[in-house]
C-alpha positions in Angstrom: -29.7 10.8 48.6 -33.1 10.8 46.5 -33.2 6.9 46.5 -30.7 5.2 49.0 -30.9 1.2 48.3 -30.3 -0.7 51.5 -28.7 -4.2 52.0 -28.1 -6.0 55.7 -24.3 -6.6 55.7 -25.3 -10.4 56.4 -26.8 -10.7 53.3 -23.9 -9.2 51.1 -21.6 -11.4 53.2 -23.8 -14.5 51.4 -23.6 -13.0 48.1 -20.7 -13.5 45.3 -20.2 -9.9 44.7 -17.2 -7.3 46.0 -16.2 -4.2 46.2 -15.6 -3.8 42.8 -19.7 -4.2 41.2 -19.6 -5.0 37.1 -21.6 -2.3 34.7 -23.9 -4.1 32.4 -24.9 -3.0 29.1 -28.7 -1.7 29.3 -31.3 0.0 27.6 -33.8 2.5 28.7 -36.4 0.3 28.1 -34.9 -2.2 30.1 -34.5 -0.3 33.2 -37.5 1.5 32.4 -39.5 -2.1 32.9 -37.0 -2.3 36.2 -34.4 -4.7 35.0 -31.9 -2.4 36.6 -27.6 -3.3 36.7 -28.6 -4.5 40.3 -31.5 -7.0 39.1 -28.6 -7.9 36.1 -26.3 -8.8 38.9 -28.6 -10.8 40.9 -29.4 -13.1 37.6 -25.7 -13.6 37.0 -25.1 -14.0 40.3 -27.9 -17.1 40.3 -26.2 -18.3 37.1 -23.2 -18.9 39.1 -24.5 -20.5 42.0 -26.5 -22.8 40.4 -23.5 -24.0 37.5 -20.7 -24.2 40.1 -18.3 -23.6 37.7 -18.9 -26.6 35.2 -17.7 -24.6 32.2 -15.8 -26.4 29.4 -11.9 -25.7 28.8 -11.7 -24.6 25.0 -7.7 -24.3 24.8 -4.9 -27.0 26.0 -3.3 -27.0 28.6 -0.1 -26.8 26.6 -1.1 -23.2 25.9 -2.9 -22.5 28.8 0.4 -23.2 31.3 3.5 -21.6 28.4 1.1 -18.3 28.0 0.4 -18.5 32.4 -3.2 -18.2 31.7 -5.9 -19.2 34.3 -9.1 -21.5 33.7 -11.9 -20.5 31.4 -14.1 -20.9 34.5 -12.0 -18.6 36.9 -12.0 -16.4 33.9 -16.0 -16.1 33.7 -16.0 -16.1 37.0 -13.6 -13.2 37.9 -14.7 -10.8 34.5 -17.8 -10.9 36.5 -17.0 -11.2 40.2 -13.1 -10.5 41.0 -12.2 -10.0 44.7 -9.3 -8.1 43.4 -7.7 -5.9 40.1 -5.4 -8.5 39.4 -7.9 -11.8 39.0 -9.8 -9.0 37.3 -6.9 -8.2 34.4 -6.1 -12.0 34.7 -9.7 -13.0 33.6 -9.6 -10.3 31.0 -6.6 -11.3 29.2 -7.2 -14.6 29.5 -10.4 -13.7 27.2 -9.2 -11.4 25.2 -6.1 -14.1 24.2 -9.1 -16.4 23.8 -11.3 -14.4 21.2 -8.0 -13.5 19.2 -6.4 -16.8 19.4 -9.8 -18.4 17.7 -9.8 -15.6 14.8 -6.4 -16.7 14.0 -6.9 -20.1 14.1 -9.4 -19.4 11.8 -7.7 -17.6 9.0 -4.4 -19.1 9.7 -6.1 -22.8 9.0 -8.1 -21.3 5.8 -4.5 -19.9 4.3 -3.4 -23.3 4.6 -6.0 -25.3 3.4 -6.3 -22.8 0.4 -2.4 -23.5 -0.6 -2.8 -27.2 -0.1 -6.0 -27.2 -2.0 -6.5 -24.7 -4.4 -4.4 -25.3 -7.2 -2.1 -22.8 -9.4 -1.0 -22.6 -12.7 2.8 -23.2 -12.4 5.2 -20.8 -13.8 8.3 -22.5 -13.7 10.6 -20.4 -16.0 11.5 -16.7 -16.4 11.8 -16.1 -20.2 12.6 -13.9 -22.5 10.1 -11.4 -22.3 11.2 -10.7 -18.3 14.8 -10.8 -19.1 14.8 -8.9 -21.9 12.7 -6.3 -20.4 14.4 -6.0 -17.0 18.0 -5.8 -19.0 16.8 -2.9 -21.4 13.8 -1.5 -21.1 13.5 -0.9 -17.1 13.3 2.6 -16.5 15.2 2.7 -13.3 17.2 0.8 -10.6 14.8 -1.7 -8.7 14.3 -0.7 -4.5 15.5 -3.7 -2.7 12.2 -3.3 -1.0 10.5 -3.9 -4.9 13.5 -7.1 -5.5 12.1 -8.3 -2.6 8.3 -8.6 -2.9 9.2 -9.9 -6.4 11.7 -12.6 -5.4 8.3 -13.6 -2.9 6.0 -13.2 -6.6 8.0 -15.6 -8.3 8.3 -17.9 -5.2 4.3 -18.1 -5.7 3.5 -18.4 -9.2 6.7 -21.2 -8.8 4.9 -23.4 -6.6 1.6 -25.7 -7.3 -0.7 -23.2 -5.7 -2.9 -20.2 -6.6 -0.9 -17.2 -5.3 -3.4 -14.8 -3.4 -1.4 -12.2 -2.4 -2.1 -8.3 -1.4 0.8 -5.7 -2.4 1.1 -2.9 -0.3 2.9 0.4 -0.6 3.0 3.9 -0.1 1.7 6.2 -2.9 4.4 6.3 -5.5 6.8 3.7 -4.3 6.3 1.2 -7.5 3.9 -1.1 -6.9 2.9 -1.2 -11.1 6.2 -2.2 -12.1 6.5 -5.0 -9.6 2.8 -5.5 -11.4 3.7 -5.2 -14.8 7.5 -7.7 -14.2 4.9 -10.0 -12.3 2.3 -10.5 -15.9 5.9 -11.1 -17.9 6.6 -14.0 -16.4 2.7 -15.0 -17.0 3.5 -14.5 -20.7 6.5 -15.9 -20.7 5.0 -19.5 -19.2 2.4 -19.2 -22.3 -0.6 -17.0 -20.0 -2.9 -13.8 -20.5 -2.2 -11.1 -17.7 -5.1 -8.6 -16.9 -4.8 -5.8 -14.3 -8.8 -4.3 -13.3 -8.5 -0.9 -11.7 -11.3 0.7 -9.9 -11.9 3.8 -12.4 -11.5 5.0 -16.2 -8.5 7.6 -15.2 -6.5 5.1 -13.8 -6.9 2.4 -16.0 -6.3 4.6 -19.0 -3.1 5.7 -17.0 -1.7 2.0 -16.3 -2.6 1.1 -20.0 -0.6 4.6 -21.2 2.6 3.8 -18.8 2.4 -0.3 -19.9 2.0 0.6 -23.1 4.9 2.6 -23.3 7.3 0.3 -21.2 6.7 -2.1 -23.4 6.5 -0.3 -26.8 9.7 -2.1 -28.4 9.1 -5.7 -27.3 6.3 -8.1 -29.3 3.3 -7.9 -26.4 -0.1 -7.1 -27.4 -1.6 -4.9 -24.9 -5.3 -3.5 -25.3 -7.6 -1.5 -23.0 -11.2 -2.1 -22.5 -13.3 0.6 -20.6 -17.1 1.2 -20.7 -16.3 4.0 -23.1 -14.7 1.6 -25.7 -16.8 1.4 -28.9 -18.6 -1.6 -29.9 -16.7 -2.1 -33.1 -13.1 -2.1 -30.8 -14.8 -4.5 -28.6 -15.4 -7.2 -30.5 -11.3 -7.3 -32.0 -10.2 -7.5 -27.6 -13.3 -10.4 -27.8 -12.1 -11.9 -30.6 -8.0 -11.3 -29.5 -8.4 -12.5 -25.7 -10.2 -15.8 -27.0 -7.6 -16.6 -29.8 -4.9 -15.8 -27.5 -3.3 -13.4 -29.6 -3.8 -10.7 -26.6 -1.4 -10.5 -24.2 -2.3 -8.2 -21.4 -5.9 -6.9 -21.0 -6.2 -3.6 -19.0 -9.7 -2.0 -17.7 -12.4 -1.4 -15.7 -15.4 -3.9 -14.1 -16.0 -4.1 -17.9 -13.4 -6.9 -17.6 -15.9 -9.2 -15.6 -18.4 -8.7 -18.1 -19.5 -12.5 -19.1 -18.7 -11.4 -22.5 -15.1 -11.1 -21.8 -13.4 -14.6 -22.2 -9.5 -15.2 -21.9 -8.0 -18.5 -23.8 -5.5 -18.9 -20.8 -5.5 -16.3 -17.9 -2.5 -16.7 -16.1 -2.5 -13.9 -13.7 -5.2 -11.1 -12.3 -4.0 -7.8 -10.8 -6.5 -6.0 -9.1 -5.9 -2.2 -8.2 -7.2 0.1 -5.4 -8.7 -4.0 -4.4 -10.9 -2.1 -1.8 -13.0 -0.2 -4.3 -14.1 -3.4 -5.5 -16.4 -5.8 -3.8 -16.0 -9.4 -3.0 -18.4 -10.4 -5.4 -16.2 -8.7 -8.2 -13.5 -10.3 -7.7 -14.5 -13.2 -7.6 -15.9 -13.2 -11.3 -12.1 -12.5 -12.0 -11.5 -16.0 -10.7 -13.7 -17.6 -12.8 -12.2 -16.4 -16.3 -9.4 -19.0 -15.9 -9.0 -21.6 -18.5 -11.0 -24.0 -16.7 -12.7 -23.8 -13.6 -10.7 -25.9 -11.4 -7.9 -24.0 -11.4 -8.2 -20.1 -10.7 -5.4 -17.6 -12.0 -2.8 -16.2 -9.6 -4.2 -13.1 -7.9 -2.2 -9.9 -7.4 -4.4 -7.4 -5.1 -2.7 -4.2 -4.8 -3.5 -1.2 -2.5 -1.9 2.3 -2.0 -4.0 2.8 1.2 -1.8 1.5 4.1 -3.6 -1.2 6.3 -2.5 -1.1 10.2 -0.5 -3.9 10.7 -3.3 -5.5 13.7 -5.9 -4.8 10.8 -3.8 -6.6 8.2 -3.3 -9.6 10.6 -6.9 -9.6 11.5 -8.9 -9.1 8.2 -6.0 -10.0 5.6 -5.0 -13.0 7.7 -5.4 -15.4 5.2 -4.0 -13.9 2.3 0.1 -13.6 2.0 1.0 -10.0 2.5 3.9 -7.8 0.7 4.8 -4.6 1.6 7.0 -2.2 -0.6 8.4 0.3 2.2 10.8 2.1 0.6 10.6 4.9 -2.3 12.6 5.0 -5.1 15.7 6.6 -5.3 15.6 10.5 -5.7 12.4 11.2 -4.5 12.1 14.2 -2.0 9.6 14.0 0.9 6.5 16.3 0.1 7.0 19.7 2.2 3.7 19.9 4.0 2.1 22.8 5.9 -1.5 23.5 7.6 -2.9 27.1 7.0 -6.1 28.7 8.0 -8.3 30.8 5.7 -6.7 34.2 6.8 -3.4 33.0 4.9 -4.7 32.8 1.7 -3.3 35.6 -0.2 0.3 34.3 1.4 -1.0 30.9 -0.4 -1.8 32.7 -3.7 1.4 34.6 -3.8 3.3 31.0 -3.7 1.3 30.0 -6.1 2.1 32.1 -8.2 5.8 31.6 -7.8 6.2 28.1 -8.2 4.3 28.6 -11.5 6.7 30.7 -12.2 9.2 28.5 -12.2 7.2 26.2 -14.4 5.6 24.0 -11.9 1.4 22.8 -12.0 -1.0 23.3 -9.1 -3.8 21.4 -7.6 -6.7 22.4 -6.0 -8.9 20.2 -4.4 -12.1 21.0 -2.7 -14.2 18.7 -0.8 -18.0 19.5 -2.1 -19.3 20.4 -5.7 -22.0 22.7 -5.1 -22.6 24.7 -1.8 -25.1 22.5 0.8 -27.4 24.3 2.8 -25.6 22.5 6.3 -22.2 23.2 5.4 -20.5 26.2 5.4 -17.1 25.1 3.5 -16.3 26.2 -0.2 -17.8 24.3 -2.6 -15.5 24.0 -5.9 -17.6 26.2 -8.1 -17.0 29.3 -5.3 -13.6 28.4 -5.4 -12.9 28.3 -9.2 -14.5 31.4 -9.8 -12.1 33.2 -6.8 -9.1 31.5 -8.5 -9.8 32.7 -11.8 -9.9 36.0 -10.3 -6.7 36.0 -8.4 -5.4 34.0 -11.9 -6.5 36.1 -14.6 -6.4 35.0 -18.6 -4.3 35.0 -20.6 -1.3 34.8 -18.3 -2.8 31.7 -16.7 -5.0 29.0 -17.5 -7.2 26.7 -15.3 -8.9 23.3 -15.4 -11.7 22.2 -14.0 -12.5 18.7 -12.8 -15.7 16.8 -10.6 -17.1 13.8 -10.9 -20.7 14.9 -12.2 -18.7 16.0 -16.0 -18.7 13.9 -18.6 -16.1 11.3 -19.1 -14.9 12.8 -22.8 -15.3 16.7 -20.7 -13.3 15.1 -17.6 -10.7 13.8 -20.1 -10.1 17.0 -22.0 -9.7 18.9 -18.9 -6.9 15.9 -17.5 -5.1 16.1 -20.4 -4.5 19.9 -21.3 -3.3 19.6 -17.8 -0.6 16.6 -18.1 0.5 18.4 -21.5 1.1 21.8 -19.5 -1.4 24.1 -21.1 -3.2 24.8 -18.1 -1.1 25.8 -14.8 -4.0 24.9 -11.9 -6.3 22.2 -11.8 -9.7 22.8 -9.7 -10.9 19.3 -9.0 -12.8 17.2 -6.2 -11.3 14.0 -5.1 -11.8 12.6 -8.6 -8.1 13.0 -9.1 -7.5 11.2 -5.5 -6.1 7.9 -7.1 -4.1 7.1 -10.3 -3.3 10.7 -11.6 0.6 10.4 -12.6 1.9 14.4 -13.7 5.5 14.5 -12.6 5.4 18.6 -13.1 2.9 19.4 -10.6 4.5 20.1 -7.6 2.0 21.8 -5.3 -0.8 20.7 -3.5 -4.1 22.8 -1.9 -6.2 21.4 -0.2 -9.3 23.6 0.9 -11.5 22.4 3.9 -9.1 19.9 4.8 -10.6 19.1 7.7 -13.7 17.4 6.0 -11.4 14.9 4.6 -9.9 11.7 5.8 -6.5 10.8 7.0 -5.9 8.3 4.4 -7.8 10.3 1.9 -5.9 13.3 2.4 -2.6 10.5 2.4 -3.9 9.7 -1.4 -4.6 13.5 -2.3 -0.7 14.6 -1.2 0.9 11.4 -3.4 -0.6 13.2 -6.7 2.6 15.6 -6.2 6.2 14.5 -5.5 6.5 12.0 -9.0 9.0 14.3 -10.3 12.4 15.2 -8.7 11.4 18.7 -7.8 10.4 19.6 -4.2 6.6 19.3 -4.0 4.2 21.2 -1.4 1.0 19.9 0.3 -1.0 23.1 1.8 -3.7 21.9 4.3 -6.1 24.9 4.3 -8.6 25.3 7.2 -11.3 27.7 9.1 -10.2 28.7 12.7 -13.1 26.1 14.0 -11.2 22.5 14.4 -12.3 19.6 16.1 -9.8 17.5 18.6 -9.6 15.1 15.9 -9.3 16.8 13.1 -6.6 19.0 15.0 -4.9 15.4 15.0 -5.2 14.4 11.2 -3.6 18.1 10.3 -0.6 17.4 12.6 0.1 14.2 11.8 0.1 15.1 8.2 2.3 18.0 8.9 4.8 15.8 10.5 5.0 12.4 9.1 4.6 11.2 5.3 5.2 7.4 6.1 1.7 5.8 5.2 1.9 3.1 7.9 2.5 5.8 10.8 -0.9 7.3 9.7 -2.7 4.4 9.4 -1.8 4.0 12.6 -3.4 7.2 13.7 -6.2 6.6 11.5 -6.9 3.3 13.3 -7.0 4.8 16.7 -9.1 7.8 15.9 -11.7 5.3 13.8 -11.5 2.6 15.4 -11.7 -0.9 13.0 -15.4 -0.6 12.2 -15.4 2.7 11.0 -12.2 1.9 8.9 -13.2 -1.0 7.1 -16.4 0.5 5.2 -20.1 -0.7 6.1 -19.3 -3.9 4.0 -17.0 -4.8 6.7 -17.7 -3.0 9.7 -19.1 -6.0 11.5 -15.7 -7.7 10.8 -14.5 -7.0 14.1 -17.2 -6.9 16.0 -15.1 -8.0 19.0 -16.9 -9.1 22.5 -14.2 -8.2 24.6 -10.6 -8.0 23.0 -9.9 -4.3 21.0 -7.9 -4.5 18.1 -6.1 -0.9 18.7 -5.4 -1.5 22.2 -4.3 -4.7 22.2 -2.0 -5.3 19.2 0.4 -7.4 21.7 -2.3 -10.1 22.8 -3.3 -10.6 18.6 0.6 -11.4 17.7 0.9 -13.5 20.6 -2.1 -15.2 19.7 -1.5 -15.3 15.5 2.2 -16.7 16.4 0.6 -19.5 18.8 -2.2 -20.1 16.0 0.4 -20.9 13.4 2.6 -23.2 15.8 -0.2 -25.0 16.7 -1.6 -25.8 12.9 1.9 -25.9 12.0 2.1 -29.3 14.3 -1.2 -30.5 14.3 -3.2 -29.2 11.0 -6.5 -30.9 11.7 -6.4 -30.7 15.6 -6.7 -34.1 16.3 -4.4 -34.8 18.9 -6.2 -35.7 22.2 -4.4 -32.6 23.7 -6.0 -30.5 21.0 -9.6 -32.0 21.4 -10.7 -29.2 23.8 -9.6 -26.6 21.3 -10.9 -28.4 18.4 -14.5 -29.1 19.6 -14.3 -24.9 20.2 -13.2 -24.2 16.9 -16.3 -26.3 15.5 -18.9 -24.5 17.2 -17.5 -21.1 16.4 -18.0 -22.4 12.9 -21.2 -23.7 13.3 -22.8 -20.4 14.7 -21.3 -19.1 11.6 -19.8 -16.8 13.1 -17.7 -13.5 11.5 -14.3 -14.9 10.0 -15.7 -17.0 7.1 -16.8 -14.1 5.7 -13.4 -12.3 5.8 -11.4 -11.6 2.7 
């Protein structure tokens, strides 16, 4: 032993500590000054002695004796000084319950203050325009899962209060015409509908598909983008102040401070996540007055993890369309490595035989000096070798083209004039061409889980069966082995969030705006999913009886929950 410590047996016998000694979180500059774990221990251990467990109960004892959980001070006690595994786990879940228990309280008691509080425009009849458009103009049969999420739309926009509600569902499962059904019954109570989506392609697509839904009724639908000209502006100015415009569709140029609605009913917000807080909230403040907000309609094809759902989205009420329409095959999907390629080419070139469209995505635009994967230029120039002219034509698409260049190239593609589009993730959200029924994606182990979720639901819109080809080098990290298989084996978007959770972790999943979110002490959102329902379920029965947490039973839990919020700590900032 280089350097043995020594203790008399008489002296440990004095001591708190057992055979199990806690790990401390250090750094070497710490130890380096000789603050070692062992010095850590002696200070915690002095703590202790000299507080004799005076700490102050923060939860009743209502909860404390149905949920079998021991003391706050035998908890701090035992996480730091257990004379066995089980006070050990005891202490843990006891604080794991705690930290998730006051999260919930949190949001669940902000959900319910915001419906008491905040105010809604009240939409108390479905007219005309919903009727007659659900009667003769919907294009197919309604899932139950889309009835459903409406019937819980209507129940919203019926009440007194501001609807803040988040739409989820899978790529392709319908989430625009709940969208679109949700702005008729805005119109049909007298209101402006909007719907802000994150970029030009996609809001040019919603305003294309709206537009043509609604082609034979009398609704005035416009789009406003950055590339709109000045002279077009000023008649959406002029027609959203008069009233005589009905739906407004577009980019952030719709929370321009020159854009003014007479009477904006309701606010749908696509791909919400691309947009920050502070952008959506300027799309509160272009109600009629500013008291009373419109309803907001947040909608998202990236499937959030249930625990993250309950844990960042816990104040806002949550839909979820889980089924897909009727018809719809599951995309085929398969992971090859580079040596396949010809076999790739060669089924290529029969499904564009039988008149389908290809996409090929790539993951960089020009080759970088630290990676070795192909960049999209490489790779165009090998495809329009292996796809000569004038039997086949190929489009080319990245985000450093000019919008007019980027839309030329999308839409010789929709009309079928080209058979392969070459892009980089520009075409990941919003790109609606029900012939293209393949899917390449090169280097697709540089990519996300939920990114390469998004890229495969750009095929499968028509009722052909569509392919998704994962293409890959031999060299594969554990983790991206993972993402490849579970995309091979499962299309449901909830199952790979799922995946995606465990293998990110919260932090890593929510984007540096929100990374500090979670930043949990103790409890782990991916691993303990059973304490933060049990804890969210307790939270609402709680409020549900005692809203203000007044009762003298409460007062423990309720002096707690104050100080949380005076530290200002994390979950004010959520949502």
């Amino acid at each position: 032993m280089a350097h043995p410590e020594m203790e008399l047996v008489s002296e440990y016998k004095k001591s708190l500590r057992t055979v199990m000694q806690p790990v401390y979180p250090s750094t070497e500059m710490l130890t380096n000054k000789g603050v070692s774990n062992r010095v850590i221990q002696k200070m915690m251990e002095s703590l202790f002695e000299e507080i004799k467990g005076t700490f102050s109960e923060t939860l009743s004892n209502e909860i404390i004796s149905k949920q079998n959980l021991v003391s706050k001070n035998d908890a701090l006690f035992n996480i730091h000084f257990p004379k066995s595994h089980e006070l050990l786990s005891k202490a843990q879940y006891r604080l794991k319950f705690e930290e998730l228990f006051f999260i919930q309280l949190q949001l669940v008691r902000k959900k319910l203050i915001r419906k008491s509080k905040i105010k809604g425009y009240q939409f108390d009849k479905v007219g005309d325009k919903f009727n007659s458009f659900y009667k003769n103009n919907l294009p197919f049969e309604l899932t139950n899962a889309q009835k459903r999420v409406l019937k819980e739309i209507r129940k919203d926009v019926g009440s007194n209060a501001q609807m803040n509600r988040l739409l989820q569902g899978d790529v392709g499962s319908g989430k625009t015409i709940v969208a679109l059904l949700s702005m008729l019954i805005a119109l049909d109570n007298g209101f402006q509908a909007a719907i802000m989506a994150p970029t030009e392609i996609l809001a040019t697509q919603h305003y294309n598909s709206i537009k043509d839904q609604l082609q034979e009724m009398n609704v005035n639908v416009r789009l406003l983008t950055g590339s709109v000209k000045i002279k077009e502006r000023r008649v959406i100015h002029e027609e959203l102040e008069n009233g005589k415009l009905d739906i407004l569709i577009g980019t952030h140029a719709l929370i321009e401070d020159k854009v003014l609605f007479k009477n904006l009913g309701i606010a749908v917000i696509d791909e919400q996540h691309r947009f920050g807080v502070e952008q959506r909230s300027k799309l509160w403040r272009k109600g009629p007055t500013q008291d009373i907000p419109p309803h907001i309609l947040v909608m998202t094809a990236t499937p959030i993890p249930r625990t993250l759902a309950m844990s960042v989205y816990g104040d806002l009420d949550i839909s979820v369309i889980d089924e897909l329409p009727p018809g719809r095959k599951e995309i085929a999907t398969a992971h090859r490595y580079d040596s396949n390629r010809l076999s790739v080419f060669k089924f290529m070139k029969d499904e564009i035989a039988k008149g389908r469209q290809v996409y090929v995505v790539y993951p960089l635009i020009q080759e970088s000096e630290k990676m070795d994967y192909k960049d999209l230029m490489d790779g165009y120039e090998s495809i329009a070798r292996e796809f000569p002219l004038p039997k086949y034509q190929v489009s080319i698409v990245h985000g450093k083209m000019k919008p007019a260049d980027k839309e030329y190239e999308m839409k010789r593609f929709q009309k079928g004039e080209t058979q392969i589009m070459v892009a980089t993730t520009v075409i990941e959200v919003g790109v609606n061409i029900p012939n293209a029924s393949v899917m390449v994606i090169e280097s697709a182990e540089r990519f996300g889980l939920s990114q390469l979720h998004q890229l495969r639901g750009r095929v499968g819109r028509g009722a052909d069966q569509s392919y998704c080809i994962l293409m890959t080098s031999f060299k594969l990290s554990s983790d991206a082995k993972i993402r490849l298989q579970t995309m091979v084996e499962t299309t449901d978007g909830f199952k790979i969030a799922d995946v995606d959770l465990k293998l990110r972790g919260p932090g890593n999943m929510l984007g540096k705006q929100q990374s500090g979110v979670l930043n949990l002490k103790i409890a782990d959102i991916v691993n303990d999913t059973h304490i933060l329902k049990i804890a969210r379920e307790i939270a609402i029965a709680t409020l549900q009886k005692d809203p203000s947490l007044k009762s003298i039973e409460n007062i423990p839990m309720n002096k707690a929950y104050q100080e949380l919020n005076r530290n200002g700590e994390i979950w004010s900032n959520i949502s």
